[in-house]
MARZA-410287 format. One record per residue (C-alpha): y, x, z; residue number from 1; chain; residue in three letters. Coordinates in nm, 2 decimals. Layout:
<nutors>
[[Y; X; Z]; NUM; A; ALA]
...
</nutors>
This chain:
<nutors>
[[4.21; 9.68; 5.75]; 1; A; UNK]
[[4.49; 9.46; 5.72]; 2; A; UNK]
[[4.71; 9.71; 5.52]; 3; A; UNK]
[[4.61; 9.88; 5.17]; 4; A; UNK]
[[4.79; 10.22; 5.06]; 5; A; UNK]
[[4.80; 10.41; 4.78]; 6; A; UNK]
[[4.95; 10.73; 4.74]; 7; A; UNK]
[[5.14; 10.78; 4.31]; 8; A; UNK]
[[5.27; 11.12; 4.32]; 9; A; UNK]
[[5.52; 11.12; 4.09]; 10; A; UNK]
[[5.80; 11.34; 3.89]; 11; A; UNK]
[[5.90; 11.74; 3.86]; 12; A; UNK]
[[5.88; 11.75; 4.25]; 13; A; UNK]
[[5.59; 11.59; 4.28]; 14; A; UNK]
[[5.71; 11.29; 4.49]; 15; A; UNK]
[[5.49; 11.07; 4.69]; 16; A; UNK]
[[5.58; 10.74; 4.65]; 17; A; UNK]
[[5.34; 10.47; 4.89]; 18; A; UNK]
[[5.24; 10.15; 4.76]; 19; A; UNK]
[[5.18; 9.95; 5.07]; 20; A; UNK]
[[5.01; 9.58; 5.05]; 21; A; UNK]
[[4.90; 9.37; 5.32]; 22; A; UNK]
[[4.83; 8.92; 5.32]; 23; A; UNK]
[[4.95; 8.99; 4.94]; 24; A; UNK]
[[5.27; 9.11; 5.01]; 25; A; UNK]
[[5.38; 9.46; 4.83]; 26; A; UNK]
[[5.67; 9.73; 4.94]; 27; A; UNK]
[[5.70; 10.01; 4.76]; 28; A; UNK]
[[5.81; 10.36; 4.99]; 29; A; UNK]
[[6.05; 10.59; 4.77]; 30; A; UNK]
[[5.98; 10.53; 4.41]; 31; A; UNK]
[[6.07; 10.85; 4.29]; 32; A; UNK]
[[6.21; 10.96; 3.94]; 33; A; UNK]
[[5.99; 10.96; 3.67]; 34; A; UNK]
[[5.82; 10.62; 3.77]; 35; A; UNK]
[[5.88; 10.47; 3.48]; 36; A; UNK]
[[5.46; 10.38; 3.43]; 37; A; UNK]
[[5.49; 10.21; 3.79]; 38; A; UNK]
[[5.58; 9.89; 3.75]; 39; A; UNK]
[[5.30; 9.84; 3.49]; 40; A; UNK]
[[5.03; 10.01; 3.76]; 41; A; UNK]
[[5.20; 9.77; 4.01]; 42; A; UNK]
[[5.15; 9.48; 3.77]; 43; A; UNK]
[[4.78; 9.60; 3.75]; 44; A; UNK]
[[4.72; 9.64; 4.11]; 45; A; UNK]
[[4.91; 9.16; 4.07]; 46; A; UNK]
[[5.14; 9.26; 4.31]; 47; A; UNK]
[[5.42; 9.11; 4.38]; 48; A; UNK]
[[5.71; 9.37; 4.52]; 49; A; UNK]
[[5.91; 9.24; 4.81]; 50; A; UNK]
[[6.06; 9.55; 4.95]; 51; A; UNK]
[[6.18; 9.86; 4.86]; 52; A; UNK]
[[6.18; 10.17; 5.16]; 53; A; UNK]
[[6.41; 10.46; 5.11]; 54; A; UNK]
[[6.32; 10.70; 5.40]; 55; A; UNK]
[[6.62; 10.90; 5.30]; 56; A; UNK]
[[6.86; 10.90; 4.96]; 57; A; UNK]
[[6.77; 11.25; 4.78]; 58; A; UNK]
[[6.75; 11.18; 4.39]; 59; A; UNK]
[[6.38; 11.27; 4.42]; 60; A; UNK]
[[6.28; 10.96; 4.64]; 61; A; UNK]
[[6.54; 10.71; 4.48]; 62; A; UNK]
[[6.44; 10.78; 4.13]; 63; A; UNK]
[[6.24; 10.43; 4.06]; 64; A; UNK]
[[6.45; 10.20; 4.23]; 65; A; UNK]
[[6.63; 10.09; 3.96]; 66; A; UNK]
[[6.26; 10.01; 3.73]; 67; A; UNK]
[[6.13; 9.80; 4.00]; 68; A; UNK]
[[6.47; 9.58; 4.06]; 69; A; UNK]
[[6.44; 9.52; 3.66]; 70; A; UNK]
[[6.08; 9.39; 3.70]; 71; A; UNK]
[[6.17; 9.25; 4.03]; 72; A; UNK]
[[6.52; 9.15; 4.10]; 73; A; UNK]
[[6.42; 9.00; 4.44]; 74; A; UNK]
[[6.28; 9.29; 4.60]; 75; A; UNK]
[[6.47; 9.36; 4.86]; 76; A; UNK]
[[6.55; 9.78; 4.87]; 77; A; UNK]
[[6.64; 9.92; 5.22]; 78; A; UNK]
[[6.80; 10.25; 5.28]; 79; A; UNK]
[[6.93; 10.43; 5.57]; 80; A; UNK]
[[7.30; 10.37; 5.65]; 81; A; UNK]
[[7.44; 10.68; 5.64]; 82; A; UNK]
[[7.27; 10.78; 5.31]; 83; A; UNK]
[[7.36; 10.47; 5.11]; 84; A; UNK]
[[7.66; 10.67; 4.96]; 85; A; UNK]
[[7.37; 10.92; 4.82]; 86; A; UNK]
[[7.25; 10.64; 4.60]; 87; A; UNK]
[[7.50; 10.62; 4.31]; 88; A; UNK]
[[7.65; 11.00; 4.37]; 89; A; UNK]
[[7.40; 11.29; 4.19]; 90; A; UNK]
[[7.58; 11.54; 4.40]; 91; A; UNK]
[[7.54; 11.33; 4.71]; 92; A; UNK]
[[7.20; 11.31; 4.63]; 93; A; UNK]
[[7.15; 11.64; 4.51]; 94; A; UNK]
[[7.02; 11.57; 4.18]; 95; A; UNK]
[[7.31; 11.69; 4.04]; 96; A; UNK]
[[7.17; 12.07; 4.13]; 97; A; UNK]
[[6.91; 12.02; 3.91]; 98; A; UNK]
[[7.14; 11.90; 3.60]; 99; A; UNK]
[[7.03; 11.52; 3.60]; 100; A; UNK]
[[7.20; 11.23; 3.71]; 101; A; UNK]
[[6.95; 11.05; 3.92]; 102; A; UNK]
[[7.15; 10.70; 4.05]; 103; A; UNK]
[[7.01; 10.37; 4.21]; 104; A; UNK]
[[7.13; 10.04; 4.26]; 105; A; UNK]
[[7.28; 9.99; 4.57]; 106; A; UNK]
[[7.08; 9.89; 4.89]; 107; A; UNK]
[[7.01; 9.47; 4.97]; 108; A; UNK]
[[7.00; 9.62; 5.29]; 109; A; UNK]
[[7.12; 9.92; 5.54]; 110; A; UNK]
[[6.87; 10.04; 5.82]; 111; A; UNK]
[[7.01; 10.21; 6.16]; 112; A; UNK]
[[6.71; 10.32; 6.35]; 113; A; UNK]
[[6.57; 10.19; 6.59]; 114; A; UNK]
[[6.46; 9.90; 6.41]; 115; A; UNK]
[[6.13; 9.70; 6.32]; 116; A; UNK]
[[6.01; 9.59; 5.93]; 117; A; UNK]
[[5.76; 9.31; 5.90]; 118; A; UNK]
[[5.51; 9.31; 5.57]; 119; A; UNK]
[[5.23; 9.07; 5.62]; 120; A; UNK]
[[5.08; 9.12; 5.92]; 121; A; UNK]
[[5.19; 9.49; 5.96]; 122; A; UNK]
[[5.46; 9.59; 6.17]; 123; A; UNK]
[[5.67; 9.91; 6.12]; 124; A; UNK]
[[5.91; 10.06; 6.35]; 125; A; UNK]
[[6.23; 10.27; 6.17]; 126; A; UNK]
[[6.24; 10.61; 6.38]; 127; A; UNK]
[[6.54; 10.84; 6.36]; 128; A; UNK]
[[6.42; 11.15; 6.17]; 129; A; UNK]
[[6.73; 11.25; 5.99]; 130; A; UNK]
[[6.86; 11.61; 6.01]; 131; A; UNK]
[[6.72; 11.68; 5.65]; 132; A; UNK]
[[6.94; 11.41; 5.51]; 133; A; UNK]
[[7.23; 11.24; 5.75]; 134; A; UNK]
[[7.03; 10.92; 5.76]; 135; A; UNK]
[[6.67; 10.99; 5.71]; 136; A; UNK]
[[6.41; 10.76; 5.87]; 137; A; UNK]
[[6.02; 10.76; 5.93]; 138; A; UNK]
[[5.83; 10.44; 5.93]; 139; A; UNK]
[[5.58; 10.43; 6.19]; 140; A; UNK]
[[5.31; 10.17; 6.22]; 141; A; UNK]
[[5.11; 10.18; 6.56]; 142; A; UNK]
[[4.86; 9.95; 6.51]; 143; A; UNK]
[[4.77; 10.15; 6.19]; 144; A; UNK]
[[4.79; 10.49; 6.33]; 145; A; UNK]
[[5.00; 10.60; 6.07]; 146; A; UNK]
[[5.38; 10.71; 5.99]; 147; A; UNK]
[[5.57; 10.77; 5.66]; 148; A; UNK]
[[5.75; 11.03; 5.75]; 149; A; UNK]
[[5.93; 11.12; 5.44]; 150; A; UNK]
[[6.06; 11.49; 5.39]; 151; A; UNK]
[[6.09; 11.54; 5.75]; 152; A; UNK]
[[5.75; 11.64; 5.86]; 153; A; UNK]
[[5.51; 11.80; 5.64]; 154; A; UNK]
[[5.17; 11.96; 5.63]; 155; A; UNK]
[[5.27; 12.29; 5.82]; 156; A; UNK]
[[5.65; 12.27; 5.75]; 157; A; UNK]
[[5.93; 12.05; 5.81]; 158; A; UNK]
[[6.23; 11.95; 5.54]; 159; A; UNK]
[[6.48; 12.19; 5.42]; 160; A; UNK]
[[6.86; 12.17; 5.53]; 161; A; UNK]
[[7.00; 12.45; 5.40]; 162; A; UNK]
[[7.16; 12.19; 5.14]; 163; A; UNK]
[[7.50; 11.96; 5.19]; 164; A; UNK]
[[7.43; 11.70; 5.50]; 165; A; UNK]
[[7.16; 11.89; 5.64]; 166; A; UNK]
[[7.10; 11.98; 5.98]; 167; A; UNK]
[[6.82; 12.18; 6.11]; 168; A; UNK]
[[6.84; 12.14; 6.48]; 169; A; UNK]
[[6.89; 11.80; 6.46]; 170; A; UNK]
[[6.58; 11.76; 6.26]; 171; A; UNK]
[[6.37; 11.98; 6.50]; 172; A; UNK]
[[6.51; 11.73; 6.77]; 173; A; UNK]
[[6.45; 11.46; 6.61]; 174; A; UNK]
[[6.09; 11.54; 6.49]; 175; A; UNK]
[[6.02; 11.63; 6.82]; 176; A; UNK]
[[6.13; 11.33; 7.04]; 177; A; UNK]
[[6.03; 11.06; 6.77]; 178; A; UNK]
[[5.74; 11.25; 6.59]; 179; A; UNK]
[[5.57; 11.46; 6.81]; 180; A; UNK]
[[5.57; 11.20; 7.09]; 181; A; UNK]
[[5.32; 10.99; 6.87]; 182; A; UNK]
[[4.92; 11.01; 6.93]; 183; A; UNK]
[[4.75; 11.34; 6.82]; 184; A; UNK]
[[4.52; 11.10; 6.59]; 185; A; UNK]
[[4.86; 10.93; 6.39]; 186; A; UNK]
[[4.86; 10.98; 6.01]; 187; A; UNK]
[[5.14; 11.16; 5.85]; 188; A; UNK]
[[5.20; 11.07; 5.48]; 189; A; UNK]
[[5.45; 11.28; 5.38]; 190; A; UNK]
[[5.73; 11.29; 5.10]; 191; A; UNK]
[[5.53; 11.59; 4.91]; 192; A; UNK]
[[5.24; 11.77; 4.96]; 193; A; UNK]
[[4.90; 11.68; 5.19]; 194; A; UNK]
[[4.81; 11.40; 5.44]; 195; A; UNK]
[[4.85; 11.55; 5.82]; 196; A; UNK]
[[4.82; 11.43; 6.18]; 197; A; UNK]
[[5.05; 11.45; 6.46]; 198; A; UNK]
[[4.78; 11.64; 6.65]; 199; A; UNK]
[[4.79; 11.90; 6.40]; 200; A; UNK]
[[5.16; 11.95; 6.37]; 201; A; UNK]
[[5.22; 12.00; 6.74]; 202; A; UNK]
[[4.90; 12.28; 6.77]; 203; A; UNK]
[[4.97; 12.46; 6.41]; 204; A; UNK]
[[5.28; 12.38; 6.26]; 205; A; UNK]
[[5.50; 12.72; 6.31]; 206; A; UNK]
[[5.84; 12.50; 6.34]; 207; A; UNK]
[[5.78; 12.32; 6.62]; 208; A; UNK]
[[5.63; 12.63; 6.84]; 209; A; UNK]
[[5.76; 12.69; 7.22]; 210; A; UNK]
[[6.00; 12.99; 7.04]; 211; A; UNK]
[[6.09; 12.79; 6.81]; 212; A; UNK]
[[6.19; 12.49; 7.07]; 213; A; UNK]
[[6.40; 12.79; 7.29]; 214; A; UNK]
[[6.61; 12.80; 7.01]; 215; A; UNK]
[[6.76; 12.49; 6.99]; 216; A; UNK]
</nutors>
């Protein structure tokens, strides 16, 4: 395999944040709060951080940025357009709800989906899957079979949007025309909790049933 990942699950939410590494270059998917002992495993692993992936800008999943731009200033930390305001706001970013004051530096650069991310010899393709944050992405590489699908899609569930910017119909849209139209056998590394597959989702997960598609 050309790519190497490696799951850190990491702070009171229990975060998944991916360490992704492929012809010796490193990106780093949502270094979440309380990654404080990452840069040293990431120093461990010789890596070399070159990008930074937000797949959405909830305190939980922008936690770390700020440790890795210390140890590397030239990493390059992509977020989703319309949640780069969430970076440097704790009530944007919710954080603020749970009486810390989680902030990042701001994004190098802003994603608007659909778009394509090189690292190494891996491609990865920036699907619209917001609805559980205004800007959320998944990053989905085909030749892989796998996406990083942040809080969007989980192991029987979907993200929650009963919160400020969130939008549960236009997740359930969203995970169903970019998500579910993937190949049963597709990976899904979520923000928190278990590995799934797109197979598995559209047979078992309760959210995106036919009753639940009527409503929409």
């Amino acid at each position: 395999m050309s790519l190497q990942i490696e799951c850190v699950i990491l702070g009171p939410l229990k975060t998944n944040t991916y360490l992704l590494e492929s012809q010796g270059q490193w990106a780093v998917v949502d270094p979440a709060m309380g990654a404080g002992g990452l840069p040293a495993l990431l120093q461990k692993r010789g890596a070399d951080v070159s990008m930074i992936l937000l797949t959405h800008g909830h305190g939980d999943h922008i936690g770390g940025v700020g440790e890795l731009k210390q140890v590397w200033p030239r990493a390059l930390c992509y977020c989703p357009a319309a949640d780069a305001d969430m970076l440097d706001d704790p009530d944007r970013n919710l954080s603020g709800v749970f009486g810390l004051a989680i902030t990042s530096p701001p994004a190098d650069e802003l994603l608007n989906a659909p778009a394509v991310l090189t690292l190494g010899d891996t491609t990865w393709h920036v699907l619209d899957t917001s609805g559980h944050s205004p800007g959320g992405v998944s990053f989905y590489n085909p030749q892989e079979g796998l996406v990083l699908a942040g809080d969007s899609l989980f192991y029987d569930g979907i993200g929650r949007t009963g919160f400020r910017g969130g939008d549960q119909q236009r997740l359930l849209r969203n995970v169903r025309a970019q998500l579910m139209t993937l190949p049963d056998e597709t990976r899904v590394l979520a923000g928190h909790g278990p590995e799934t597959t797109i197979g598995r989702e559209r047979s078992k997960n309760r959210f995106l049933s036919e009753a639940a598609a009527d409503r929409l």
